[in-house]
C-alpha positions as CSV (number, residue, x, y, z in Angstrom):
1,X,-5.8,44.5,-22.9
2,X,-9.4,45.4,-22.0
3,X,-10.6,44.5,-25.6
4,X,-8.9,40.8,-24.8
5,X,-10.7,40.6,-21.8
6,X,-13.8,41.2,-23.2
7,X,-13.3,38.2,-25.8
8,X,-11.9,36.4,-23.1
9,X,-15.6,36.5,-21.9
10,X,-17.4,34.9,-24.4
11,X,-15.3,31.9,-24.6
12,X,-16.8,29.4,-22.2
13,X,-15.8,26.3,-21.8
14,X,-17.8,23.4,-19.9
15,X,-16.5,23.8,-16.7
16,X,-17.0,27.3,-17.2
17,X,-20.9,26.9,-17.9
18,X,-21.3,25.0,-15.1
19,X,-20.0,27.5,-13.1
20,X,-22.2,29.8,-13.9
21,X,-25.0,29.1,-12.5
22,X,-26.0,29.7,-9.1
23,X,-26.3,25.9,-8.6
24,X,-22.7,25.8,-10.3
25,X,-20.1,23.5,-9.1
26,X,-17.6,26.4,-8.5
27,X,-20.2,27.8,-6.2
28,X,-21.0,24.8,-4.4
29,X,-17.5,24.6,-3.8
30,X,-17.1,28.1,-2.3
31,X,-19.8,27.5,-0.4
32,X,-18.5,24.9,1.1
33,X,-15.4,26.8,2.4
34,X,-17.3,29.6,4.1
35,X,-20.3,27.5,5.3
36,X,-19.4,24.0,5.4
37,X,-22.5,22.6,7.9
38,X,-25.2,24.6,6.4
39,X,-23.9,23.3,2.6
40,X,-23.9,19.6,4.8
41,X,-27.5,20.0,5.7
42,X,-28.7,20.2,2.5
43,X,-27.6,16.3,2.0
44,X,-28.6,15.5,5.5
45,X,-32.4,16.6,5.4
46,X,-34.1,14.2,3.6
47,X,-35.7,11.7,5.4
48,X,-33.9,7.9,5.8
49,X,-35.0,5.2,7.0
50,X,-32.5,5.7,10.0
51,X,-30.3,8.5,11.3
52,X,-27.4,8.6,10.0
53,X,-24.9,8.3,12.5
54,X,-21.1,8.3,11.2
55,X,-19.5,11.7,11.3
56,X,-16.3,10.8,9.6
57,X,-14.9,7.7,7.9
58,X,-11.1,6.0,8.4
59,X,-10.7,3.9,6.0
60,X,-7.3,1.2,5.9
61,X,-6.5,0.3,3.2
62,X,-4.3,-3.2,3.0
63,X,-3.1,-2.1,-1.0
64,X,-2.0,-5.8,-2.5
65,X,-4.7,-8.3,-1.0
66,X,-4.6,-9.2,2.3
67,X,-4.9,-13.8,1.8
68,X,-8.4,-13.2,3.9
69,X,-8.2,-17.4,3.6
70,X,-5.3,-17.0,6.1
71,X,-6.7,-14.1,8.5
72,X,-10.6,-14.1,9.3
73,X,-12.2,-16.4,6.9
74,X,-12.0,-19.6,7.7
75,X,-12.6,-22.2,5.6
76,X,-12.3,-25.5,7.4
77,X,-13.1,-27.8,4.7
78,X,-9.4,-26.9,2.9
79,X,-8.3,-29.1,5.5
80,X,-9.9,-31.9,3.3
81,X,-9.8,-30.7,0.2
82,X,-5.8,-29.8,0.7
83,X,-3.9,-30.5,-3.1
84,X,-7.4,-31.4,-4.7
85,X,-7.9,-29.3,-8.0
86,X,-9.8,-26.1,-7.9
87,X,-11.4,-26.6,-11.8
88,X,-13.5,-29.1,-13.4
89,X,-12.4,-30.1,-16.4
90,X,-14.6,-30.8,-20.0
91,X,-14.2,-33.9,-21.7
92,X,-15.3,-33.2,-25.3
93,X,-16.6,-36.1,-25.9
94,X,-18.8,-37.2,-22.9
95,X,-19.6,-33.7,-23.2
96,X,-19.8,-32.9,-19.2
97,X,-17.6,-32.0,-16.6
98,X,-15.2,-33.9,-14.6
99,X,-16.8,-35.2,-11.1
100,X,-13.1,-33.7,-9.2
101,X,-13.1,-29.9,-8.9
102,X,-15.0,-27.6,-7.2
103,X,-15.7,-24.5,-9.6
104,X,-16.0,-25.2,-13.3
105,X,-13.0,-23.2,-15.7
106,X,-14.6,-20.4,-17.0
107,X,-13.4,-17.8,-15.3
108,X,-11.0,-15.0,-16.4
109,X,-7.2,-15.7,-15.2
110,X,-4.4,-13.0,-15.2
111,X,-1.0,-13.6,-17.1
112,X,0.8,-14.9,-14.4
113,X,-1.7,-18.0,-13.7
114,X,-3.0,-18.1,-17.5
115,X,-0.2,-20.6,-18.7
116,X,-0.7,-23.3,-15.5
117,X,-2.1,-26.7,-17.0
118,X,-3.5,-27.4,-13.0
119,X,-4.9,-24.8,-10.1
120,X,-4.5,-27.3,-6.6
121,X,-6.8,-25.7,-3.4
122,X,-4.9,-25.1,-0.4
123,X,-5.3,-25.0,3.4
124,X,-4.1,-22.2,5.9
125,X,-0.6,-22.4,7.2
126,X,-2.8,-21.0,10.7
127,X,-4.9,-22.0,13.3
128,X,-7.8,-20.7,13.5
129,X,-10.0,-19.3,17.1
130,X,-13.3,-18.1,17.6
131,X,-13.3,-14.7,19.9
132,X,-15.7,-12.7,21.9
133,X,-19.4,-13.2,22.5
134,X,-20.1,-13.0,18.4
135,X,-17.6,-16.2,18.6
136,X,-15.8,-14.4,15.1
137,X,-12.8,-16.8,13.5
138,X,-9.5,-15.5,13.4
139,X,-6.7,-16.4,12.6
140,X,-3.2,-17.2,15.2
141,X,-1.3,-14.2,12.9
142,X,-4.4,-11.5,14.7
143,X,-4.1,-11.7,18.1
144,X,-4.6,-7.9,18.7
145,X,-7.6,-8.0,16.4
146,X,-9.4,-11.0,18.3
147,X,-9.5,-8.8,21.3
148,X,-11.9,-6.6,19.8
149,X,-13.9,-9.2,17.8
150,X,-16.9,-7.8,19.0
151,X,-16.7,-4.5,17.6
152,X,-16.3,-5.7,14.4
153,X,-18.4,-6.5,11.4
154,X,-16.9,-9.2,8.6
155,X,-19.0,-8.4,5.3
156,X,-17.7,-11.5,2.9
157,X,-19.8,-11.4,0.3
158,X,-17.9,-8.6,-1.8
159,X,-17.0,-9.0,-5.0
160,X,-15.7,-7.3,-8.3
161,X,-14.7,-8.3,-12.0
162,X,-11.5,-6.8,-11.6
163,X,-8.4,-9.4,-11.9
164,X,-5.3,-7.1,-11.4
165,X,-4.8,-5.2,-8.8
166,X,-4.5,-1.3,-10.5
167,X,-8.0,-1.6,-11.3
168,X,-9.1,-3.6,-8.4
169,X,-7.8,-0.5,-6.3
170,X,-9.3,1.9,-8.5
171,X,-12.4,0.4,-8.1
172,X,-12.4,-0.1,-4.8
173,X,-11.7,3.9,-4.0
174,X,-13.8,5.5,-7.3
175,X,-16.5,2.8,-7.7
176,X,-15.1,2.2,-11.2
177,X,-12.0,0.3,-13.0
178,X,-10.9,3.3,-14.6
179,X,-9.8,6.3,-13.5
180,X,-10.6,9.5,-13.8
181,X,-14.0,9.2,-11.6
182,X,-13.9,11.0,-8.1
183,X,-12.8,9.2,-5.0
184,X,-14.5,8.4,-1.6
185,X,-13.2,10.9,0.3
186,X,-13.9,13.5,-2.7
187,X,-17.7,12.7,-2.6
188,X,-17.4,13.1,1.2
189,X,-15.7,16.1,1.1
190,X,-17.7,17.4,-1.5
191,X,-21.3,16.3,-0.2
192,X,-20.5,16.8,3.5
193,X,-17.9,19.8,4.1
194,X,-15.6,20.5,6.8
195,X,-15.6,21.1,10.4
196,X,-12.3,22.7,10.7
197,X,-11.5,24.7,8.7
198,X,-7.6,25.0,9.1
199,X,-7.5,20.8,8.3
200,X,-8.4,19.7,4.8
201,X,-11.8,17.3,4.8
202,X,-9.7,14.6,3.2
203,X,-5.7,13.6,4.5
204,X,-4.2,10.2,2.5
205,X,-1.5,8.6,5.1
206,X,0.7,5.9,3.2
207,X,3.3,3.2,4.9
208,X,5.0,0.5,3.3
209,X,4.9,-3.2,4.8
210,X,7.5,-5.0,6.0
211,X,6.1,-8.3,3.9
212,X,7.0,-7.3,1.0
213,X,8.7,-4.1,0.5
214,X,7.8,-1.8,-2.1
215,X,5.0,-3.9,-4.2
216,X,2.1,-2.7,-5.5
217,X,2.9,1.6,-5.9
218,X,0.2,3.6,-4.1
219,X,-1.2,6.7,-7.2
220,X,-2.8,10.1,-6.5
221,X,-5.0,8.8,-9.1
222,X,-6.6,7.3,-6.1
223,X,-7.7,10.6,-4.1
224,X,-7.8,12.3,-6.9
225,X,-11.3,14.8,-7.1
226,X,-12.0,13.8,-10.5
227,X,-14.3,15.8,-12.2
228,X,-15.2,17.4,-9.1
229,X,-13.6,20.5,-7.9
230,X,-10.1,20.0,-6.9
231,X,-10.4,21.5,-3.8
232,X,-12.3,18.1,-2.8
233,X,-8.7,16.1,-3.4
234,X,-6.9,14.2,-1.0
235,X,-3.9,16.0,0.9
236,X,-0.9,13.6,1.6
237,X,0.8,13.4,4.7
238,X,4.5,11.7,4.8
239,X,6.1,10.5,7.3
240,X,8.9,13.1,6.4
241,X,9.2,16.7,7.9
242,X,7.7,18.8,6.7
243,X,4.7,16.3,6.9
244,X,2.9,17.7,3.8
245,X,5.2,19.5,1.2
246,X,5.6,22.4,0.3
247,X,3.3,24.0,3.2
248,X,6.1,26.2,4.9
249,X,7.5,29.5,4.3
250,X,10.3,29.7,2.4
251,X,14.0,30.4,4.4
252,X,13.4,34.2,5.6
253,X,9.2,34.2,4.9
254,X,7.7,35.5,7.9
255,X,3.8,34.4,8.9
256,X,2.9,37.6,8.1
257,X,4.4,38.6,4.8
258,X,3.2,35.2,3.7
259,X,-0.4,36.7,5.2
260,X,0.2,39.8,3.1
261,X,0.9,37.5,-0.2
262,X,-2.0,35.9,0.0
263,X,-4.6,38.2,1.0
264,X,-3.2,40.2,-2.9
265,X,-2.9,37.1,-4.5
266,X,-6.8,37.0,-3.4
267,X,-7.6,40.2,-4.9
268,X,-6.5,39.4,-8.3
269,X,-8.2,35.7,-7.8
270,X,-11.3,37.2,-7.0
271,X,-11.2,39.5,-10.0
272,X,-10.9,36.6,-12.1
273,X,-13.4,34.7,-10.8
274,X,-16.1,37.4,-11.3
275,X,-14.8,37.9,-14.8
276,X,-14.7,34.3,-16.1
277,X,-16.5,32.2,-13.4
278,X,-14.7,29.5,-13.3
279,X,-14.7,27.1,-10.7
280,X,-11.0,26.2,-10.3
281,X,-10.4,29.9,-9.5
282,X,-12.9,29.7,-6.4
283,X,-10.7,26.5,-5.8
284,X,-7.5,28.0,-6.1
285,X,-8.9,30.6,-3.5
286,X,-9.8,28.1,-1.0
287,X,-6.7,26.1,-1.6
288,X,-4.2,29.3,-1.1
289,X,-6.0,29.8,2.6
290,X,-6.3,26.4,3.5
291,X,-2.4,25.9,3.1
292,X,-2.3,29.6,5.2
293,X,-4.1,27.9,7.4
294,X,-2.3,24.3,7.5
295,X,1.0,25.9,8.1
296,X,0.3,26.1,12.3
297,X,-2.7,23.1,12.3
298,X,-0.4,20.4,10.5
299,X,2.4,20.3,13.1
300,X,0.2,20.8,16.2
301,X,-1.6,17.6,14.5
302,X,1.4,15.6,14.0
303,X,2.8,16.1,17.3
304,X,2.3,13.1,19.7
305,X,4.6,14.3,21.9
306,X,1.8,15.0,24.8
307,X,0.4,11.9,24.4
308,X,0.4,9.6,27.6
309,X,2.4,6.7,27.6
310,X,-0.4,4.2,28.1
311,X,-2.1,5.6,24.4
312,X,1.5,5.0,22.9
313,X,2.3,1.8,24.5
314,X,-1.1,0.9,23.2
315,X,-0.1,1.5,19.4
316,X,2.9,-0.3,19.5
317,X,7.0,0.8,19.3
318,X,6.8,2.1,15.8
319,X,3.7,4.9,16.5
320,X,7.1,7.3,17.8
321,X,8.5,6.1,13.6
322,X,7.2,8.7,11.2
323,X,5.3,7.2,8.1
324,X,5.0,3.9,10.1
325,X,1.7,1.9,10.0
326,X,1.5,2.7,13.6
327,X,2.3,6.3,13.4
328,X,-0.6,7.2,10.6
329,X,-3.1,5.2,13.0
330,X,-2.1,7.3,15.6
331,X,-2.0,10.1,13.3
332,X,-5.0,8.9,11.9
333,X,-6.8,9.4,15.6
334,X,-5.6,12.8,15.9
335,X,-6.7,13.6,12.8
336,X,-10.6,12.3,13.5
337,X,-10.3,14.2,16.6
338,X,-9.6,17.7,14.7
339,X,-12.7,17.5,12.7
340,X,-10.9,15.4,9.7
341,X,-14.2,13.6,7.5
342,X,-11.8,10.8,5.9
343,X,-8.9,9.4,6.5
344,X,-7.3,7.3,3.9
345,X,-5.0,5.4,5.5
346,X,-2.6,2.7,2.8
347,X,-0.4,0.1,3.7
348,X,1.3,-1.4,1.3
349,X,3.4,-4.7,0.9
350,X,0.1,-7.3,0.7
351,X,1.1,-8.9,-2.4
352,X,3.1,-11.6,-1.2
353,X,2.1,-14.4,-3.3
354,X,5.0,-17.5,-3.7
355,X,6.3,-16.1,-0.3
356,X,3.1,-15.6,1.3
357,X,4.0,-18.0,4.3
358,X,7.5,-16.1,4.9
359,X,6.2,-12.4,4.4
360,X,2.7,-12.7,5.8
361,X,3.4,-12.8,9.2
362,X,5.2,-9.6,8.8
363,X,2.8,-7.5,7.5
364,X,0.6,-8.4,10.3
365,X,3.0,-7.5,13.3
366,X,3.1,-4.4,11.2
367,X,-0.7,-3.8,10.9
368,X,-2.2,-6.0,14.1
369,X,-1.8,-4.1,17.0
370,X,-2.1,-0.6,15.4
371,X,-5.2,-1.5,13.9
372,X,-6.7,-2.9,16.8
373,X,-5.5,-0.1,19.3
374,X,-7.1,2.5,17.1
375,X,-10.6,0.8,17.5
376,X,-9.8,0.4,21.2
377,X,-8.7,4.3,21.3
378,X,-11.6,5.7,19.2
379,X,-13.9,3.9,22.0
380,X,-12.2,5.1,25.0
381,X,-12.5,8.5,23.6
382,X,-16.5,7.9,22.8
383,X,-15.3,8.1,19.3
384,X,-16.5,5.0,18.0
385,X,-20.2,5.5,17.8
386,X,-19.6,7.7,15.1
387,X,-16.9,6.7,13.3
388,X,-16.7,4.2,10.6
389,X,-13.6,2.2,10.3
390,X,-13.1,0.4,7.4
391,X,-10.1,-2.8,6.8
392,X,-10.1,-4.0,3.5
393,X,-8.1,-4.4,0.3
394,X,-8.6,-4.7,-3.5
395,X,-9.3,-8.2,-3.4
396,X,-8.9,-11.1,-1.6
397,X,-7.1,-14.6,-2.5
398,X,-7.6,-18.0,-3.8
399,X,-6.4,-21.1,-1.4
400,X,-4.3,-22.1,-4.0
401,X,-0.5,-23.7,-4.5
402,X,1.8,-23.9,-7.8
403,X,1.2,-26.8,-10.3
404,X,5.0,-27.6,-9.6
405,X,4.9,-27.2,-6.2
406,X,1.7,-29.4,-5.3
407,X,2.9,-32.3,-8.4
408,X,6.3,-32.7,-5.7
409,X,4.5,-32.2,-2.8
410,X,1.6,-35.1,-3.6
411,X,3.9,-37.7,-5.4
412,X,6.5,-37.2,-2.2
413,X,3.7,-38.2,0.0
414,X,2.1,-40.8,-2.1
415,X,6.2,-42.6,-1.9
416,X,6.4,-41.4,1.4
417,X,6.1,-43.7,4.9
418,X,4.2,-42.7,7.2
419,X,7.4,-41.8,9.5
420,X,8.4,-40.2,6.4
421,X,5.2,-38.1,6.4
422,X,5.5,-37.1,10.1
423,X,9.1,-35.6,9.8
424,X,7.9,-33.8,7.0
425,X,5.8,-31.9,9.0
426,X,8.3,-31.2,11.4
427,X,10.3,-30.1,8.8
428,X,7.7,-27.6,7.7
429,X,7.3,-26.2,11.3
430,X,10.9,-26.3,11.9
431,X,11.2,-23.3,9.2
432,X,9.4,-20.8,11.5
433,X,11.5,-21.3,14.2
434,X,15.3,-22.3,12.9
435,X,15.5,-19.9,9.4
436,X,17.5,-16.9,10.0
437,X,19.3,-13.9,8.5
438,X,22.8,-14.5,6.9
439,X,24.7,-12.0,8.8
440,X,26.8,-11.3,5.9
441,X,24.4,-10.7,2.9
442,X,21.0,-10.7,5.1
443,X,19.9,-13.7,2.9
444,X,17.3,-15.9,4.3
445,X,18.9,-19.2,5.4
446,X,18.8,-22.0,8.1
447,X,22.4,-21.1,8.7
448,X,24.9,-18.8,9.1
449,X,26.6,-17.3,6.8
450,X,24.4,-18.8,4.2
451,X,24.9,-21.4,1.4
452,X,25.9,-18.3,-0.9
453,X,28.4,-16.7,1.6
454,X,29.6,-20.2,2.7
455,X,30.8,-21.5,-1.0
456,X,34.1,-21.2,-1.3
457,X,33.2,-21.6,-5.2
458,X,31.7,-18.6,-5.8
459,X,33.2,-15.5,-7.2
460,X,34.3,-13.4,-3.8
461,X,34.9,-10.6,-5.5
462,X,31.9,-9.6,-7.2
463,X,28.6,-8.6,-4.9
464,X,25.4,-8.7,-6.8
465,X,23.0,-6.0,-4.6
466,X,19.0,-7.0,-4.9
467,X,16.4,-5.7,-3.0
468,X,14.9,-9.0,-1.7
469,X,16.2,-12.4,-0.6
470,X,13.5,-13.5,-2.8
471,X,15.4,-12.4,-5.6
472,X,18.2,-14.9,-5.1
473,X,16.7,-17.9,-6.6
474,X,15.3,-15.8,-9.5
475,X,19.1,-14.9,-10.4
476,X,20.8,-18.6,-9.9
477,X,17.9,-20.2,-12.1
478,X,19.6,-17.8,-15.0
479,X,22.5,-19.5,-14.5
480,X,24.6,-17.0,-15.2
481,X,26.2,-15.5,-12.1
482,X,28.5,-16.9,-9.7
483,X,29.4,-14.7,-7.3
484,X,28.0,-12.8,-4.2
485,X,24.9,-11.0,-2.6
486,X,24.1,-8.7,-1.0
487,X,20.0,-7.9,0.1
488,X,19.2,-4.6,0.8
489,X,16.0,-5.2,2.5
490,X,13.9,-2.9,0.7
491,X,14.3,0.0,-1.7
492,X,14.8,3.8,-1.5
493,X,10.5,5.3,-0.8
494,X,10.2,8.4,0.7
495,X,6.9,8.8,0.4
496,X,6.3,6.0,2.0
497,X,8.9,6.8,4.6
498,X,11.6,4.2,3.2
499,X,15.0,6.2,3.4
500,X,18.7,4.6,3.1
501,X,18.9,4.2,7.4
502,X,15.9,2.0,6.4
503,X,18.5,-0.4,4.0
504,X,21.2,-3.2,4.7
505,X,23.4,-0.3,2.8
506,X,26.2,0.2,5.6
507,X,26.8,-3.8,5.5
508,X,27.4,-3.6,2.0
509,X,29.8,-0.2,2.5
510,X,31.6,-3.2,5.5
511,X,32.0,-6.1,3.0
512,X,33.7,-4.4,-0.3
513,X,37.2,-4.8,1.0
514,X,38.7,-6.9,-1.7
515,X,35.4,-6.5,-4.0
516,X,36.4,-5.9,-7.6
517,X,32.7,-5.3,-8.8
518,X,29.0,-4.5,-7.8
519,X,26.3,-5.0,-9.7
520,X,23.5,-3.4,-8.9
521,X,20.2,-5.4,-9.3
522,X,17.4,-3.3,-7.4
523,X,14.0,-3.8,-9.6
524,X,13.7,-0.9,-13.0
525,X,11.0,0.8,-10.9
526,X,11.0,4.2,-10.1
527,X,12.2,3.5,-6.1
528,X,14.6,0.8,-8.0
529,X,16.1,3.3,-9.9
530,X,16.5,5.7,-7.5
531,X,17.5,2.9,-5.3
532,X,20.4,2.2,-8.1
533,X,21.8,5.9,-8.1
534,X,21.8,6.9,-4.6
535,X,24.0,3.3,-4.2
536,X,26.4,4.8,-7.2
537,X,27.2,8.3,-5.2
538,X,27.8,6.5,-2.4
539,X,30.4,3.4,-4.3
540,X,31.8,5.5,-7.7
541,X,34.6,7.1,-4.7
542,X,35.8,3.3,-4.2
543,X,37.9,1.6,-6.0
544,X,35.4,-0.7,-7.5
545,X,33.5,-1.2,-10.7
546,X,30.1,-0.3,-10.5
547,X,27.6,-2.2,-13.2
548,X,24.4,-2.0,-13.7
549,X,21.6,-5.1,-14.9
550,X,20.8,-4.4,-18.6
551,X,17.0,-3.5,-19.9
552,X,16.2,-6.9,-20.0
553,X,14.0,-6.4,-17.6
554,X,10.7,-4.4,-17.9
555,X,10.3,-1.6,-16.4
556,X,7.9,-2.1,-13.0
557,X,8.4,-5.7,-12.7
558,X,10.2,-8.2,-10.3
559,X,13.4,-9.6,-10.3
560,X,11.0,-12.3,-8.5
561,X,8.4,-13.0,-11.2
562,X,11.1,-12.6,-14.3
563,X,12.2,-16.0,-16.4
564,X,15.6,-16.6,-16.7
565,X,16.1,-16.5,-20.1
566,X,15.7,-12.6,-19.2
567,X,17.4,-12.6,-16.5
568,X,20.7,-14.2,-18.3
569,X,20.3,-11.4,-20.9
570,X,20.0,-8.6,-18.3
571,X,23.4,-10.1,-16.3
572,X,25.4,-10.3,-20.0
573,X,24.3,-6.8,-21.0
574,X,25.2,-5.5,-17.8
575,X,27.0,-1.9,-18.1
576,X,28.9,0.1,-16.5
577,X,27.1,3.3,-14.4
């Protein structure tokens, strides 16, 4: 054993090298864990041209792209241009470019917009206000927001060559489009240390919009350490309990005989580490006592239960909601308070596209309020001066419409009277106010039940579930299917706090009755899928026939984006679960 150990020795990999040393990442990182200010200073002593000021960093993250077009820059002239072409075109053989159009085609365009033969510009569905002595635009959907316009900066001049949003994000958090590099909050970590040491430097918090459920999956990828130490990762909190896993004792584990575990688990760490001198033992040291630690600082963190009512008034109903947007930014506050360096803070549900005017709205009741009451908290508390909070999102979005939707909008109007023109826009602003929720399938409609529910052709007893009322009119172009919905309002997420008391799953339990068949349609995603078989536990004791939509589909798209061609050929191949 001794003589393996002795090999073992000589074998020294990279990491192990740099290890080594006493400038070695492994003992930069211990040193950070039992002298976190005086390993800080060393970054803090050169001279700058200005004192730095911000002790800690919260950064929100809008994951999918906010339409900043719609929210906070405003862009009056789309007023004029509305349903004018984006690109110039080239004729061949003038040889020059056309005098309509604004930007000349030569930009990169993802899949989903390569194929379109015109790109028409677009005005806000919003008015637009200016706010506060800087007189800062914003937009109707941000009321909260434009009452702290002057404690806001707008930077607008941002800009990547990323076209998808994977490595738009990925960018965004690591400073490159691939991953692999370290994160923000792992350089932070790493380069500034702790100043608690029983809360990690770096927590993620994650929620999931109500403006589009489920889009755009949130990776660890994205507070990953990279090639740093991994002690430098992000730590998740959920909105679950226990709020980060795995941190409790086991059924029967006492605080102290988990004590008693660690401190020999330490031993033998130790003995390791001065054999082989590898960093991600030093890590695994730290990590062991830091989740000692977390067992008794995590829940005294996460409970808001002594806050006043005022603070919780302030950040809305749904900061008392667990994994809420409004519980992390509460969370979020508490976690600043306790020393935290940065917070990561993701919302998902930003990538609304086709249904932006329907699902925008949404997300900002979600994120308006919150956002602004933690600004307005942090000052109360003297909090702001030194802590940098950050809105932003992968990228932003193009005032643009659909070639087929602008080609029936402008030819409409060109036919169209003038009387014609005006009830038109009645019509438009009608659609806020009168479209409702079919209280039978929670399909979108201007009545009730819907035009689904209320044909007395369809096929009663067969209910197709789908997560979205956008996915209806993705299904009927197929053709194919003639029967029922049913929307489900979402999909099974628990990390993002999305259980099945979150789902329109007991209307569907109400309706089977006389149901023959249900086909499950939820998206072949991971949250689809387990959408799909927590739905079959619950239906395979009825008397019904339970199918499911064949792999036509690929795996991680939307029943909203899919052609219906595919869509036909998921709905025949159907099977049985």
């Amino acid at each position: 054993m001794d003589d393996e150990s002795d090999k073992l020795k000589h074998v020294l990999t990279r990491r192990q090298l740099l290890g080594g040393g006493a400038a070695g990442i492994g003992a930069m990182a211990l040193n950070t864990m039992l002298a976190p200010e005086a390993f800080a200073a060393q970054f803090t002593k050169r001279s700058s041209h200005f004192a730095p000021r911000a002790k800690r960093i919260i950064f929100l993250f809008m994951n999918g792209a906010p339409s900043q077009q719609d929210l906070f820059d405003y862009k009056p002239l789309l007023n004029e241009v509305h349903g004018k072409p984006l690109f110039k075109t080239y004729d061949e053989k003038s040889k020059s470019w056309s005098k309509e159009g604004f930007v000349e085609k030569t930009q990169r365009l993802t899949g989903m917009t390569a194929g379109q033969k015109a790109f028409q510009v677009a005005r806000s569905n919003w008015a637009f206000r200016q706010y506060g002595k800087s007189g800062a635009w914003l937009s109707d959907l941000l009321p909260h927001t434009a009452a702290i316009a002057d404690d806001l900066c707008f930077v607008k001049s941002m800009h990547t060559e990323a076209i998808n949003h994977d490595p738009g994000v990925t960018f965004f958090q690591t400073g490159h489009q691939q991953p692999g590099r370290p994160s923000m909050g792992a350089w932070m970590s790493y380069g500034l240390g702790s100043v608690n040491e029983n809360l990690p430097t770096f927590c993620v918090l994650i929620s999931n919009g109500t403006g589009r459920p489920g889009s755009q999956p949130v990776y660890s990828k994205l507070w990953s350490s990279g090639f740093l130490p991994s002690v430098h990762q992000g730590v998740h909190f959920r909105g679950g309990d226990p709020p980060v896993l795995y941190l409790n004792s086991q059924p029967g584990e006492t605080i102290e005989g988990r004590r008693r575990m660690i401190n020999r688990m330490e031993v033998l760490n130790r003995l390791q580490l001065d054999k082989f001198k590898d960093p991600e033992i030093a890590t695994r040291i730290a990590q062991y006592e830091m989740a000692y630690r977390m067992q008794l600082s995590v829940p005294e963190a996460s409970d808001i239960s002594n806050e006043p009512k005022h603070v919780l008034d302030m950040y809305g109903p749904e900061c008392q909601q667990p994994g809420k947007y409004a519980a992390n930014c509460l969370l979020a506050r508490r976690l600043a308070e306790r020393g935290v360096r940065f917070i990561q803070q993701y919302h998902r549900g930003w990538d609304q596209h086709g249904g932006l005017i329907g699902a925008l709205p949404k997300q900002c009741k979600d994120t308006d309020q919150p956002s602004a009451a933690l600004v307005t908290d942090l000052k109360q508390r003297g909090m702001l001066d030194d802590t940098l909070v950050v809105w932003g999102g992968e990228f932003g979005r193009l005032p643009g419409i659909g070639r087929k939707t602008a080609q029936r909008l402008t030819y409409h109007l060109l036919k169209a009277s003038r009387n014609d023109s005006r009830r038109l826009a009645q019509a438009i602003e009608r659609v806020a106010t009168e479209v409702r929720i079919c209280s039978t399938c929670a399909n979108l409609s201007d009545e009730d039940p819907c035009e689904y529910c209320n044909n007395p052709r369809r096929d009663k007893l067969m209910i197709c579930v789908i997560e979205e009322a956008s996915d209806i009119p993705a299904i009927e172009k197929s053709g194919n299917y003639g029967g029922m919905y049913h929307v489900l309002a979402g999909r099974l997420s628990p990390l993002d706090g999305v259980g099945p008391d979150d789902l329109n799953i007991q209307g569907l339990l109400d309706r089977l009755g006389e149901v023959q068949e249900v086909i499950i349609a939820t998206n072949p995603s991971v949250e689809g899928e387990a959408t799909a078989m927590y739905l079959h536990r619950l239906l395979v004791s009825a008397d019904v026939k339970i199918t499911r939509l064949a792999r036509g589909l690929p795996v991680g798209g939307d029943l909203e984006y899919a052609d219906g061609v595919t869509i036909a050929e998921a709905f025949s191949g159907r099977r049985e679960m």
